[in-house]
Predicted model as a PDB file, atoms N, CA, C, CB and O in Angstrom, pLDDT in the B-factor column:
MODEL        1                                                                  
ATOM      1  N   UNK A   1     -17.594  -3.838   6.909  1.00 91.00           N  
ATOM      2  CA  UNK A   1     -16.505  -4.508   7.571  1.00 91.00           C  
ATOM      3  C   UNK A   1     -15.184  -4.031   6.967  1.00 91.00           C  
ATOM      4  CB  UNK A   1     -16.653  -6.038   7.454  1.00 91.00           C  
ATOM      5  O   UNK A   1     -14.964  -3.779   5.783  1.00 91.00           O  
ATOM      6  N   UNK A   2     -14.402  -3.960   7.939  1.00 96.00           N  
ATOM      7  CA  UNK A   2     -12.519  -3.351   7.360  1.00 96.00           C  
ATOM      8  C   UNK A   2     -11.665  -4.995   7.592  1.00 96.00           C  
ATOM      9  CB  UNK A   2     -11.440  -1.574   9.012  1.00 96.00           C  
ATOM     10  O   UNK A   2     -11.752  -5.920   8.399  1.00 96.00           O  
ATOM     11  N   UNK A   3     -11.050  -4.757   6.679  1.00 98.00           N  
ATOM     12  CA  UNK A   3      -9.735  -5.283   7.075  1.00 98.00           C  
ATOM     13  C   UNK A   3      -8.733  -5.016   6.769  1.00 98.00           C  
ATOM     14  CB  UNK A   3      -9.562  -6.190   6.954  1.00 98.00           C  
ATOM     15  O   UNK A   3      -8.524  -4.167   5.903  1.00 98.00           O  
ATOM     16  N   UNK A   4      -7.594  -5.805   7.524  1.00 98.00           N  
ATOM     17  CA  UNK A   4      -6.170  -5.072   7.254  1.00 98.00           C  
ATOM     18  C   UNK A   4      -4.841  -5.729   6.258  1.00 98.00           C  
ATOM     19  CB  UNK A   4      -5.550  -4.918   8.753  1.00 98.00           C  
ATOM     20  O   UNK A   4      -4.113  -6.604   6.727  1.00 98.00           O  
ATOM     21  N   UNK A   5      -4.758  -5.511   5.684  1.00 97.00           N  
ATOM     22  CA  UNK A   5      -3.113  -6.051   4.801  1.00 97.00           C  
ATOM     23  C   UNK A   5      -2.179  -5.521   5.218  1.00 97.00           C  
ATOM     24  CB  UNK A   5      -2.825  -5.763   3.272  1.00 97.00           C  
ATOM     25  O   UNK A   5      -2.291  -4.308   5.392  1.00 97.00           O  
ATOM     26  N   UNK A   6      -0.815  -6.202   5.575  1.00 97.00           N  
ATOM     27  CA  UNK A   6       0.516  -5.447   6.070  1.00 97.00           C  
ATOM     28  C   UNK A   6       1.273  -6.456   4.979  1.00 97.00           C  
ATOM     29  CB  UNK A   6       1.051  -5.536   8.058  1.00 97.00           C  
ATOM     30  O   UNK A   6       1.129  -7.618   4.600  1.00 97.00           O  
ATOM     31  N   UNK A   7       2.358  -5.098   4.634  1.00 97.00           N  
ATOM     32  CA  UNK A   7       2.761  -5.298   3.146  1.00 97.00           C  
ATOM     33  C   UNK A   7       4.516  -4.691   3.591  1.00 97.00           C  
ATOM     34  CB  UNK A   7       1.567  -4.114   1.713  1.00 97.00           C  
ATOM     35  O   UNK A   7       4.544  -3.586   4.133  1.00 97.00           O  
ATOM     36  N   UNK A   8       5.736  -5.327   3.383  1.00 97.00           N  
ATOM     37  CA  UNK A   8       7.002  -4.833   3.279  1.00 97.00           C  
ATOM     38  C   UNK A   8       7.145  -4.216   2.179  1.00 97.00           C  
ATOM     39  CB  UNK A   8       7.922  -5.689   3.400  1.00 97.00           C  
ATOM     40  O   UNK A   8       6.472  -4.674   1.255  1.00 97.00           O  
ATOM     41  N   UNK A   9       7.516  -3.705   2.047  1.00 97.00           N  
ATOM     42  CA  UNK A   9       7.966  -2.530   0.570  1.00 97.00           C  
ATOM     43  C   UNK A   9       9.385  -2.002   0.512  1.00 97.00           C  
ATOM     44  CB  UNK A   9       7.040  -0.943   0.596  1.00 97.00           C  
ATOM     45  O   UNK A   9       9.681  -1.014   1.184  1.00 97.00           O  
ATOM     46  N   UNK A  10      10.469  -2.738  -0.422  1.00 96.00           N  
ATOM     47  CA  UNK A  10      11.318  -1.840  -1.069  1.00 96.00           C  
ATOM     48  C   UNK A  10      11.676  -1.114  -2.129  1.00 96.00           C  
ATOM     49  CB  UNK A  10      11.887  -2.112  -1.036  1.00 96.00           C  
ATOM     50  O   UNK A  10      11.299  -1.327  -3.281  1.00 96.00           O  
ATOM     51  N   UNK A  11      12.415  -0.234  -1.766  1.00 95.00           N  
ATOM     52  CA  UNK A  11      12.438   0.627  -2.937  1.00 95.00           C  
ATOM     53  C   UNK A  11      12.435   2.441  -2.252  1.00 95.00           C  
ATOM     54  CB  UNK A  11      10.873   0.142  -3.999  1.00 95.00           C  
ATOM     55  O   UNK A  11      13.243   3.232  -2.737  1.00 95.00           O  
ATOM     56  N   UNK A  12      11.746   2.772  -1.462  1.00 93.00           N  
ATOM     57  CA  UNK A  12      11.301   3.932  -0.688  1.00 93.00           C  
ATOM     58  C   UNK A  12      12.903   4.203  -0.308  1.00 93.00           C  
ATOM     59  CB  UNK A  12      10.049   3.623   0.700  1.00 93.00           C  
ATOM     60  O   UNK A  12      13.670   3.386   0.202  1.00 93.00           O  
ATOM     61  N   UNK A  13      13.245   5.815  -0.763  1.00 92.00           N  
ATOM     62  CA  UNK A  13      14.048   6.068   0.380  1.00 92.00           C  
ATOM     63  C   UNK A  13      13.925   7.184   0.603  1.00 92.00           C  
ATOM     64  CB  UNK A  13      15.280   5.795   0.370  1.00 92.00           C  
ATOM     65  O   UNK A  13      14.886   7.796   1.068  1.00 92.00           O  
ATOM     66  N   UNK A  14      12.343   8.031   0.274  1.00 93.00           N  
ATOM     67  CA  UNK A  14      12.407   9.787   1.032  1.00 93.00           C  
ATOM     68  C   UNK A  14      10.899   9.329   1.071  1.00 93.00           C  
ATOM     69  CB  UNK A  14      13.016  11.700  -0.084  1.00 93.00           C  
ATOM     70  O   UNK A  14      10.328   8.340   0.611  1.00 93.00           O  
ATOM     71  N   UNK A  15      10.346  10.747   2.009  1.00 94.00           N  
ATOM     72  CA  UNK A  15       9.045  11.277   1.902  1.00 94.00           C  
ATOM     73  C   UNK A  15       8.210  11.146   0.260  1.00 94.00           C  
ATOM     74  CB  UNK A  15       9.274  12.842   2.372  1.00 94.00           C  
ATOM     75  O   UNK A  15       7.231  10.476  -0.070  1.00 94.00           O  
ATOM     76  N   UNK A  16       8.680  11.657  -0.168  1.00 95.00           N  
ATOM     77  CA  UNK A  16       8.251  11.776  -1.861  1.00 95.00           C  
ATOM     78  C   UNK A  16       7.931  10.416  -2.211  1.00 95.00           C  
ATOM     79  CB  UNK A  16       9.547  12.351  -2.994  1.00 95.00           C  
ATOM     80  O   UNK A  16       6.919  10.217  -2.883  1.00 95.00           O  
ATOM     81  N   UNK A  17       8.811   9.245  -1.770  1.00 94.00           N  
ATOM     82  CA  UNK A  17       8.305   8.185  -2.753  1.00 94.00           C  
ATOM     83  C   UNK A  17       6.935   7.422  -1.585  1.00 94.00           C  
ATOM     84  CB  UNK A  17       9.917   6.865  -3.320  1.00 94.00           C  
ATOM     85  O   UNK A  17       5.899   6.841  -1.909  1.00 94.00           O  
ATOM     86  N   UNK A  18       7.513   7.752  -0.134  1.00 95.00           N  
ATOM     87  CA  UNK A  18       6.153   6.812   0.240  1.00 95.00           C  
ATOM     88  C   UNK A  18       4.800   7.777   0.027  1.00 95.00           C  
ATOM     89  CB  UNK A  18       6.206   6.220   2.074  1.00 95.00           C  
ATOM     90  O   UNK A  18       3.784   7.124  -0.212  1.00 95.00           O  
ATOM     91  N   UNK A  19       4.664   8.932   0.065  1.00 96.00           N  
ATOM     92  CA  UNK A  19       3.955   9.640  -0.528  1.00 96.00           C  
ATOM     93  C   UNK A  19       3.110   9.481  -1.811  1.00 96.00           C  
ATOM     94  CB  UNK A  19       4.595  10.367  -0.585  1.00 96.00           C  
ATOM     95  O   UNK A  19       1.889   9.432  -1.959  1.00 96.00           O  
ATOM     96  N   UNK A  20       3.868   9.431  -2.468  1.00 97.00           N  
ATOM     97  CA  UNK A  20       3.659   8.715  -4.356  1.00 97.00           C  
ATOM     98  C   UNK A  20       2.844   7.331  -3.762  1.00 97.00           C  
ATOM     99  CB  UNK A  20       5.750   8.087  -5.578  1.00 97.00           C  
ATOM    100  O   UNK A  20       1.627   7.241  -3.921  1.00 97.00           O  
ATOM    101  N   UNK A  21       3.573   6.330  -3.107  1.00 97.00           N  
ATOM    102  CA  UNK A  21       2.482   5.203  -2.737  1.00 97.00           C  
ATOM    103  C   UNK A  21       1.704   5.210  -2.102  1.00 97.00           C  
ATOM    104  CB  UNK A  21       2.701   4.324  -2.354  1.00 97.00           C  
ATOM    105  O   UNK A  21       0.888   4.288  -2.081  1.00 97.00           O  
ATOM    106  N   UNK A  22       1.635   6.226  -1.342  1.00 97.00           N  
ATOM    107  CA  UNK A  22       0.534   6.124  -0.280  1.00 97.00           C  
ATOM    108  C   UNK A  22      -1.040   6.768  -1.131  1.00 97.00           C  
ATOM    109  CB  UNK A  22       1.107   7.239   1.290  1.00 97.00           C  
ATOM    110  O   UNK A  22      -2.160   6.260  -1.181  1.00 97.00           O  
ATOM    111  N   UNK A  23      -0.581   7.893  -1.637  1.00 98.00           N  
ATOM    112  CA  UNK A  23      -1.555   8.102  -2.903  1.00 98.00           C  
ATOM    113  C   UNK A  23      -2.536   7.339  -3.957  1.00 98.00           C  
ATOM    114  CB  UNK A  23      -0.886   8.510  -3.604  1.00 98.00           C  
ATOM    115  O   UNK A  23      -3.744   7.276  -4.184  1.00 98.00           O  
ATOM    116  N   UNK A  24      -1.253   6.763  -4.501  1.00 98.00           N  
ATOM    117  CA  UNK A  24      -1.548   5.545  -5.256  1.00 98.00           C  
ATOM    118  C   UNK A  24      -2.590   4.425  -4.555  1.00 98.00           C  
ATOM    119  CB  UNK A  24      -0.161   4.878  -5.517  1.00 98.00           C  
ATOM    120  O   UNK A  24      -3.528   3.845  -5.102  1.00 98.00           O  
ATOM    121  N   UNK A  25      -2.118   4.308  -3.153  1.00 98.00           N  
ATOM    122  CA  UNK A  25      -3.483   3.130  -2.792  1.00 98.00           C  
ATOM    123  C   UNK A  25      -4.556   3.546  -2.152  1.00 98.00           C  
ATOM    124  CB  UNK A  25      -3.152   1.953  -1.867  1.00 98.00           C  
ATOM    125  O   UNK A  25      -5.532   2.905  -1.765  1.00 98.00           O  
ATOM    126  N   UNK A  26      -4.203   5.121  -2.032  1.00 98.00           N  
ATOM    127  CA  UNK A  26      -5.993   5.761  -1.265  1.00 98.00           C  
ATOM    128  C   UNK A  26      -6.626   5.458  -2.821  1.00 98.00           C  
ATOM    129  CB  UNK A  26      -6.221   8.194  -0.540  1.00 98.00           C  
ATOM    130  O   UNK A  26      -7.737   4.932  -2.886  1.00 98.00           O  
ATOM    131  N   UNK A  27      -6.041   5.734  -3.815  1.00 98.00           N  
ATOM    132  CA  UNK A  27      -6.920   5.940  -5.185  1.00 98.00           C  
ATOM    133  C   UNK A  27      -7.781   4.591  -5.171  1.00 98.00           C  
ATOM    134  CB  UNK A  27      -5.879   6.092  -6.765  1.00 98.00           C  
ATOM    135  O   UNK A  27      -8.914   4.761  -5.622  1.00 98.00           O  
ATOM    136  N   UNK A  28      -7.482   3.240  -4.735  1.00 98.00           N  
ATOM    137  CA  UNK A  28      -7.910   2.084  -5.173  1.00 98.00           C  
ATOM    138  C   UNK A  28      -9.346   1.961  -4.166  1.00 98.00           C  
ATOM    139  CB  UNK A  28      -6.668   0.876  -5.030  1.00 98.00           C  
ATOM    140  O   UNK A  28      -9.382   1.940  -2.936  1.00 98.00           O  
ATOM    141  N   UNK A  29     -10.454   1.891  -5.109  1.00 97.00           N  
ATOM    142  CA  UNK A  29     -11.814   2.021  -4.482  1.00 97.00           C  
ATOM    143  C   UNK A  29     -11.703   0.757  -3.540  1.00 97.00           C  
ATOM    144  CB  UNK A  29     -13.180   1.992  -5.628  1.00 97.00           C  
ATOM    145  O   UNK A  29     -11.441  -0.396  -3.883  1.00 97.00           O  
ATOM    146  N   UNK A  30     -12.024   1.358  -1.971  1.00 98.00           N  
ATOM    147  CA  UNK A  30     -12.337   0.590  -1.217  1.00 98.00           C  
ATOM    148  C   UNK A  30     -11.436   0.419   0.009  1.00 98.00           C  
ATOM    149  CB  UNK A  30     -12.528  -0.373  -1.886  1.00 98.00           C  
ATOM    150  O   UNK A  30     -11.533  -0.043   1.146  1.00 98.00           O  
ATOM    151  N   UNK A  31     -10.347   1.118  -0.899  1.00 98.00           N  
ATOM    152  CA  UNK A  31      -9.174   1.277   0.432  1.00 98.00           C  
ATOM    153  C   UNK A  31      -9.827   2.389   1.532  1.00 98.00           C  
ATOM    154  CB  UNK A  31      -7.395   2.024  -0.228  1.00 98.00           C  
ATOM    155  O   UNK A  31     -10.114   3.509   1.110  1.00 98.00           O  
ATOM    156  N   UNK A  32     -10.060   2.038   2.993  1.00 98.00           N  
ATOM    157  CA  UNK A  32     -10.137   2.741   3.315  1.00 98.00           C  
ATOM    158  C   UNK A  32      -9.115   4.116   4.269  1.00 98.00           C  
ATOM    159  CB  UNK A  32     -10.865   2.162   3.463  1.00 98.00           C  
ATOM    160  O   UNK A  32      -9.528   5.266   4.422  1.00 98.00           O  
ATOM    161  N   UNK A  33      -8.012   3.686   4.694  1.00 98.00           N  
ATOM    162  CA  UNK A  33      -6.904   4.129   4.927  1.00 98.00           C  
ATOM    163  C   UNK A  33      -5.137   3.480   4.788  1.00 98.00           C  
ATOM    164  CB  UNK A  33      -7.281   4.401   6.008  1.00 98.00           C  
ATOM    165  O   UNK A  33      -5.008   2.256   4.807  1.00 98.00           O  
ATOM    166  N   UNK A  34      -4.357   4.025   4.706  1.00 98.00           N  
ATOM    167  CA  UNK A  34      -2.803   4.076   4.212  1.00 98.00           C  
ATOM    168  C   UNK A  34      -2.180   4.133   5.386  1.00 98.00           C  
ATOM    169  CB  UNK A  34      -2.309   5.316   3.262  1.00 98.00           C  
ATOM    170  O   UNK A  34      -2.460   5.210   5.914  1.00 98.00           O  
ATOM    171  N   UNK A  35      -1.365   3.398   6.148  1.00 97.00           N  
ATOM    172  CA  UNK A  35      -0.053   3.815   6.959  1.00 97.00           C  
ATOM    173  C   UNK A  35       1.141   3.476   6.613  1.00 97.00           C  
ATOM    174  CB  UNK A  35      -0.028   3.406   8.157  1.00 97.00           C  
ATOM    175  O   UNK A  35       1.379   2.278   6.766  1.00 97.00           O  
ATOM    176  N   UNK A  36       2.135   4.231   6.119  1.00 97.00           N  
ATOM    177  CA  UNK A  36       3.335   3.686   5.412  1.00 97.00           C  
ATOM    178  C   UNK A  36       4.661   4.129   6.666  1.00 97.00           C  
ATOM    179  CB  UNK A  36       3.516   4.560   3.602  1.00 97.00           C  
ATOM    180  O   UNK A  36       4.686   5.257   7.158  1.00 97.00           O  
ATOM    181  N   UNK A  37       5.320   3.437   6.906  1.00 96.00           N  
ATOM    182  CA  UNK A  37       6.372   3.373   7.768  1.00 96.00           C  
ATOM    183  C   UNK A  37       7.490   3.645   7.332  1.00 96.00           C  
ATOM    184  CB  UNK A  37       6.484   2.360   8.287  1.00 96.00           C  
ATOM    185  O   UNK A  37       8.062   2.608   7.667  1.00 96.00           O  
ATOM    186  N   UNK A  38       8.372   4.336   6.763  1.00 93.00           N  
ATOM    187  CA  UNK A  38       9.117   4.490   5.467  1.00 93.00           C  
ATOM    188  C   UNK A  38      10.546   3.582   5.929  1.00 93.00           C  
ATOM    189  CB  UNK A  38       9.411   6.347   5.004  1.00 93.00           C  
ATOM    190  O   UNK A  38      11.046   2.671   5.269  1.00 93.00           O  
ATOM    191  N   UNK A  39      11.114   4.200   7.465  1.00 92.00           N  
ATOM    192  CA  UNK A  39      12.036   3.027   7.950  1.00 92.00           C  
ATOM    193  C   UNK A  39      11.527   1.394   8.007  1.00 92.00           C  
ATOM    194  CB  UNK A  39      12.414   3.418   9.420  1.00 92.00           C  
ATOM    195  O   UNK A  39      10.802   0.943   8.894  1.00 92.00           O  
ATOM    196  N   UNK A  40      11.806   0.998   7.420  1.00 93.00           N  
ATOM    197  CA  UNK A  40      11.708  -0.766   7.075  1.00 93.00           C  
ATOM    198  C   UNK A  40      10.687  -0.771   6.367  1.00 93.00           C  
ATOM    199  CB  UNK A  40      11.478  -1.930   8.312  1.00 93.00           C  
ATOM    200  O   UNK A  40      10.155  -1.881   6.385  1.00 93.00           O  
ATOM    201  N   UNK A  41       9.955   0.258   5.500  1.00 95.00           N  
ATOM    202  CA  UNK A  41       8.959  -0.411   4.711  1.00 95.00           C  
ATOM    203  C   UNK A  41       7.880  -0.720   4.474  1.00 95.00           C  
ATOM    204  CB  UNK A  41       9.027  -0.982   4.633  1.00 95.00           C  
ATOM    205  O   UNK A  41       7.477  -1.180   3.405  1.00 95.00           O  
ATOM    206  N   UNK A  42       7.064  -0.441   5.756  1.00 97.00           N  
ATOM    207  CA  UNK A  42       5.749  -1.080   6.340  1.00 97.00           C  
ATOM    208  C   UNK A  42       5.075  -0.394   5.950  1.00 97.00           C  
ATOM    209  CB  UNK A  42       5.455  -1.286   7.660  1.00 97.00           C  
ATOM    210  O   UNK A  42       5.263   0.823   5.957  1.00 97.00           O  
ATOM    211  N   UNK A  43       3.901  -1.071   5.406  1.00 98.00           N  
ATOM    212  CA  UNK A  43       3.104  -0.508   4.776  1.00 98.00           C  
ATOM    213  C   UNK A  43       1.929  -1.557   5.361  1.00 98.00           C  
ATOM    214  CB  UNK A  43       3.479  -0.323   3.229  1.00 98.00           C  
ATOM    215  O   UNK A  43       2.079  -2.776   5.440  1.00 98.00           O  
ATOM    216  N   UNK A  44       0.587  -0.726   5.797  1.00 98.00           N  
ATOM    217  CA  UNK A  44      -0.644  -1.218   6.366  1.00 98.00           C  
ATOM    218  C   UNK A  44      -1.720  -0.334   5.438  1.00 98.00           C  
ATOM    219  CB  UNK A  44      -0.734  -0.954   8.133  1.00 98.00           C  
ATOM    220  O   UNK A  44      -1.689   0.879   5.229  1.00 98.00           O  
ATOM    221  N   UNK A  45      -2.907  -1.556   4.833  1.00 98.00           N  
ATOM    222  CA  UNK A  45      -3.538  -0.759   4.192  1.00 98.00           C  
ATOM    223  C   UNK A  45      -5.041  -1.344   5.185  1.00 98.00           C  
ATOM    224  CB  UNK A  45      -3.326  -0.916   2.378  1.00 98.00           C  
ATOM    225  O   UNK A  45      -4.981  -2.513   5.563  1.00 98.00           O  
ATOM    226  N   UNK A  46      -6.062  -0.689   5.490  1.00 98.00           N  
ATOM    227  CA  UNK A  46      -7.424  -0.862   5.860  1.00 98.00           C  
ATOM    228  C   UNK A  46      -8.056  -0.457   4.578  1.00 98.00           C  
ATOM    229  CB  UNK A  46      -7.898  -0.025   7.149  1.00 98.00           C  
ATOM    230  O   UNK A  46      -7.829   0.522   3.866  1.00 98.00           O  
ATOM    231  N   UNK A  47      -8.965  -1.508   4.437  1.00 98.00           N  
ATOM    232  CA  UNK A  47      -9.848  -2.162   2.952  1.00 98.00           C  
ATOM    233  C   UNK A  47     -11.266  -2.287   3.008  1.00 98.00           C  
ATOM    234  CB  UNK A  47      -9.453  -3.721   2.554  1.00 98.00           C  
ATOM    235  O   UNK A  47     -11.720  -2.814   4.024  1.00 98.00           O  
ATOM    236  N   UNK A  48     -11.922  -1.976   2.278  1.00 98.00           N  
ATOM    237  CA  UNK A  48     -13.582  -3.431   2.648  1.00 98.00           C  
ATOM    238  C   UNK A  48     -13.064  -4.357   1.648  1.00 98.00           C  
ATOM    239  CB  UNK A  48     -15.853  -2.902   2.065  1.00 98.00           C  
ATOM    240  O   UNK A  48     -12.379  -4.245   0.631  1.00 98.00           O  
ATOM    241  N   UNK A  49     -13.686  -5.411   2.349  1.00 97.00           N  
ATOM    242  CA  UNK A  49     -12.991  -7.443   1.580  1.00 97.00           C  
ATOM    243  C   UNK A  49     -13.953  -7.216   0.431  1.00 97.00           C  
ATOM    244  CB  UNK A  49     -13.539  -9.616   2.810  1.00 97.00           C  
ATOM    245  O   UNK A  49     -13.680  -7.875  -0.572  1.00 97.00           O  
ATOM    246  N   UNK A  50     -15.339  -6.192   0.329  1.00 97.00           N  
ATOM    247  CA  UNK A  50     -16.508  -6.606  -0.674  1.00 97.00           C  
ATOM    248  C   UNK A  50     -15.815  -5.981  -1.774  1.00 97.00           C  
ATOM    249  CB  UNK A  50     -18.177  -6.027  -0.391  1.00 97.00           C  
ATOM    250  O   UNK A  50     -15.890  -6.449  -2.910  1.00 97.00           O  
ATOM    251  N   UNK A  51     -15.058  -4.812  -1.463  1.00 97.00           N  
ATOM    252  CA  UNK A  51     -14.717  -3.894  -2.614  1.00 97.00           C  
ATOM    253  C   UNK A  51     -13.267  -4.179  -3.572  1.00 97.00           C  
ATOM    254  CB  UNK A  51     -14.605  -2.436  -1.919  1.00 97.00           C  
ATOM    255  O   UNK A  51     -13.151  -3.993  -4.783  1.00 97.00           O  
ATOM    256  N   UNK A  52     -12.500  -4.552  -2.864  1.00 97.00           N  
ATOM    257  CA  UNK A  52     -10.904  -4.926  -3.583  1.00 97.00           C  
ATOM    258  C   UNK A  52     -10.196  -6.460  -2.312  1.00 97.00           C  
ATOM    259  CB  UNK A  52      -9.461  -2.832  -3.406  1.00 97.00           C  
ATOM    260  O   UNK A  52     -10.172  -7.046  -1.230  1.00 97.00           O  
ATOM    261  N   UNK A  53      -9.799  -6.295  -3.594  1.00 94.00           N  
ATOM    262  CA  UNK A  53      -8.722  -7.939  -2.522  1.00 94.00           C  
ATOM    263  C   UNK A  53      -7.493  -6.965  -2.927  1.00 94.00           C  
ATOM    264  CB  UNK A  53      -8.554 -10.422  -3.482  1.00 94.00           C  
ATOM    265  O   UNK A  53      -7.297  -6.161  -3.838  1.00 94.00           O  
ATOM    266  N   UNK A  54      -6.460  -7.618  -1.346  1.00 94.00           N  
ATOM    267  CA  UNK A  54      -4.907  -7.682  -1.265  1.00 94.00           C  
ATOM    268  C   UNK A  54      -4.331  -7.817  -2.372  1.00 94.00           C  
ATOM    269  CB  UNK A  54      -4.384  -8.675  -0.520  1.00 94.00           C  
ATOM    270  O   UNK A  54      -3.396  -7.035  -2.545  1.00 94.00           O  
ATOM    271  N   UNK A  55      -4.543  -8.506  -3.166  1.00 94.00           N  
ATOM    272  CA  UNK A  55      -4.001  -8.872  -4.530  1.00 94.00           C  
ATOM    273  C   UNK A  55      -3.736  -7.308  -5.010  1.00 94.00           C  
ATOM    274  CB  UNK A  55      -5.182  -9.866  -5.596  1.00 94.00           C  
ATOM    275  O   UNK A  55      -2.644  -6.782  -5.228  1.00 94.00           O  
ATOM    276  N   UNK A  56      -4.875  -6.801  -5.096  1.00 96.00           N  
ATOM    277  CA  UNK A  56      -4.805  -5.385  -5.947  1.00 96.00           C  
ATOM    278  C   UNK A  56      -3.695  -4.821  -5.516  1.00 96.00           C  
ATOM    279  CB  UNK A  56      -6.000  -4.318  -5.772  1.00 96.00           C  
ATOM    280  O   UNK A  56      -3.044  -4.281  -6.410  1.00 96.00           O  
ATOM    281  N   UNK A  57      -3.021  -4.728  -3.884  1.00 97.00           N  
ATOM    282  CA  UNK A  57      -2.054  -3.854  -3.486  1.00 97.00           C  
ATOM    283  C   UNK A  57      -0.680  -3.758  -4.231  1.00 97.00           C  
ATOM    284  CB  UNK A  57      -1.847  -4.148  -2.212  1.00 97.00           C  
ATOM    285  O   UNK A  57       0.001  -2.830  -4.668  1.00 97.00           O  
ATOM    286  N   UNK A  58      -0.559  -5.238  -4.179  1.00 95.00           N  
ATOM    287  CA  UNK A  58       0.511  -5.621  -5.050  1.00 95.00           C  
ATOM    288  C   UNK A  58       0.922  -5.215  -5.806  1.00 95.00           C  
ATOM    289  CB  UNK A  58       0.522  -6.320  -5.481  1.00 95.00           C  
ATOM    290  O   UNK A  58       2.086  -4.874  -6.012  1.00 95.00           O  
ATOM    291  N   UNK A  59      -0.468  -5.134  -6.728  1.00 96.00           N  
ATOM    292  CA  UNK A  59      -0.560  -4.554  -8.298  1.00 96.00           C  
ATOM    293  C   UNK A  59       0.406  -3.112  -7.977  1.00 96.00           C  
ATOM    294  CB  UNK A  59      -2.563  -4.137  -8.959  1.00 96.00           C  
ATOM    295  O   UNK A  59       1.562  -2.742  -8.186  1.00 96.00           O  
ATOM    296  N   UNK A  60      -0.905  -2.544  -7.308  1.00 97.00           N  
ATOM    297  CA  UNK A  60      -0.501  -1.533  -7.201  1.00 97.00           C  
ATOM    298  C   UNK A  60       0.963  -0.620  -6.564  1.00 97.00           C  
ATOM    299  CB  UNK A  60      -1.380  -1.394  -6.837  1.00 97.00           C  
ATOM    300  O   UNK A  60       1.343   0.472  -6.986  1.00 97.00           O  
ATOM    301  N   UNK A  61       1.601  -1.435  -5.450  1.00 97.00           N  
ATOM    302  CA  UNK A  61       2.733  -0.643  -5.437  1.00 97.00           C  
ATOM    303  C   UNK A  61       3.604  -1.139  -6.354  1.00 97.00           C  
ATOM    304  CB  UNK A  61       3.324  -0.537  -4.207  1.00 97.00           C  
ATOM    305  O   UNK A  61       4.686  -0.728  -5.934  1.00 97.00           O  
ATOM    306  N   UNK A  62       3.829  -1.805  -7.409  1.00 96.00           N  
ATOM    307  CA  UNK A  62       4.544  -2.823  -8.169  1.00 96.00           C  
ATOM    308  C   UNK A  62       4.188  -1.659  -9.687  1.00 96.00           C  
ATOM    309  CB  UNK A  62       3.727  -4.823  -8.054  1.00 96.00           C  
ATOM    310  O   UNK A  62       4.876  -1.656 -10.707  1.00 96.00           O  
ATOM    311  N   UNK A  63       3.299  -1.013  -9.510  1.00 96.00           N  
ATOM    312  CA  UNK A  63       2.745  -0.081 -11.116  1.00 96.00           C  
ATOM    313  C   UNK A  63       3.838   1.418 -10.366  1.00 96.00           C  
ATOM    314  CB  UNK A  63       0.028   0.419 -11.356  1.00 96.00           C  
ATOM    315  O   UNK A  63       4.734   2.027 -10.951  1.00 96.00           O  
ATOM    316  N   UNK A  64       3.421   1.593  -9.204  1.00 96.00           N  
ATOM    317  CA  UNK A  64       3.878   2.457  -8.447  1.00 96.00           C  
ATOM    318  C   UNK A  64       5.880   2.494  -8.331  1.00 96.00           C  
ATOM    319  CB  UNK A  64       3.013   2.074  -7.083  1.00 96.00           C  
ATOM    320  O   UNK A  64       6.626   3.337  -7.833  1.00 96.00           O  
ATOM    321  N   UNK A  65       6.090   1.550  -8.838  1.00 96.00           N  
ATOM    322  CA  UNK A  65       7.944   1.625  -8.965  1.00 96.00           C  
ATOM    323  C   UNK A  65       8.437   0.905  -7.785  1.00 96.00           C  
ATOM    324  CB  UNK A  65       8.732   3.369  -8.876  1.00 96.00           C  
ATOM    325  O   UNK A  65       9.435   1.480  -7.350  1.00 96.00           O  
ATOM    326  N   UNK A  66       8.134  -0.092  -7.129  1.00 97.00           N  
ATOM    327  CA  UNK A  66       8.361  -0.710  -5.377  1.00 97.00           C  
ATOM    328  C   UNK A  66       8.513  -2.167  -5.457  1.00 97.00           C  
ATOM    329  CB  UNK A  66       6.891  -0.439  -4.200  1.00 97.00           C  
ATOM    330  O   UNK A  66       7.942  -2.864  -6.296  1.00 97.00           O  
ATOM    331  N   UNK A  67       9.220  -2.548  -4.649  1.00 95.00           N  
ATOM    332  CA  UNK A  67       9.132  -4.129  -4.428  1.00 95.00           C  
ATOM    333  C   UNK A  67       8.352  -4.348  -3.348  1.00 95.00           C  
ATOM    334  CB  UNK A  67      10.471  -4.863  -4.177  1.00 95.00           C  
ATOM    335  O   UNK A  67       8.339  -3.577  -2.388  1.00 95.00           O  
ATOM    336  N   UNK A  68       7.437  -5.723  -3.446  1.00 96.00           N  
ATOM    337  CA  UNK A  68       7.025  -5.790  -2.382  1.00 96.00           C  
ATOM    338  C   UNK A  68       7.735  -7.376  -1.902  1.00 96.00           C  
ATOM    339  CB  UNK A  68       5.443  -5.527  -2.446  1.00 96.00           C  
ATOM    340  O   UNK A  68       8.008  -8.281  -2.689  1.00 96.00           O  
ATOM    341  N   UNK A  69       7.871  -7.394  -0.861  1.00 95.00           N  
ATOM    342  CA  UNK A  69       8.848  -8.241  -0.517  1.00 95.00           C  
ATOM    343  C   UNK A  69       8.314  -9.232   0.270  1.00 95.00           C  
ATOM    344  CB  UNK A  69       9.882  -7.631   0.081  1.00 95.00           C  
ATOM    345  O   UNK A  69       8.676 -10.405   0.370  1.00 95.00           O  
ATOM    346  N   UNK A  70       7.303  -8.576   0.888  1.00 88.00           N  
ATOM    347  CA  UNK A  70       6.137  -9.878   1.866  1.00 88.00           C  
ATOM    348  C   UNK A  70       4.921  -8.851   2.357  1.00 88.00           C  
ATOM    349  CB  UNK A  70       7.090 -10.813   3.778  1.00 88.00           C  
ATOM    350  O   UNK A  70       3.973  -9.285   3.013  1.00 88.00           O  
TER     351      UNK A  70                                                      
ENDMDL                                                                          
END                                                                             
């Protein structure tokens, strides 16, 4: 089973940095895909619920240099 987290993110203002995050959350076992929107932020991650919780994202764009804002 997938599911989805949609995540605002500031901080991004080129290719390079949503890049750097988008990286950062393929690495997290279980993610199964990244869509980062770089105008306004949007960030959609597809997951399995068995393997990582939402929580982790957090972590993770927050280790990654980003605010997450909602």
């Amino acid at each position: 089973m997938t599911e989805t987290a949609h995540m605002t993110v500031e901080g991004m203002s080129c290719n390079g940095c949503s890049g750097k995050l988008q990286r950062a959350l393929e690495a997290v076992n279980g993610v199964k895909a990244v869509d980062i929107v770089l105008d306004g932020g949007k960030v959609t991650v597809s997951y399995d619920p068995a393997q990582v919780s939402p929580v982790a994202f957090r972590d993770v764009v927050e280790d990654t240099g980003f605010d997450v804002v909602s």
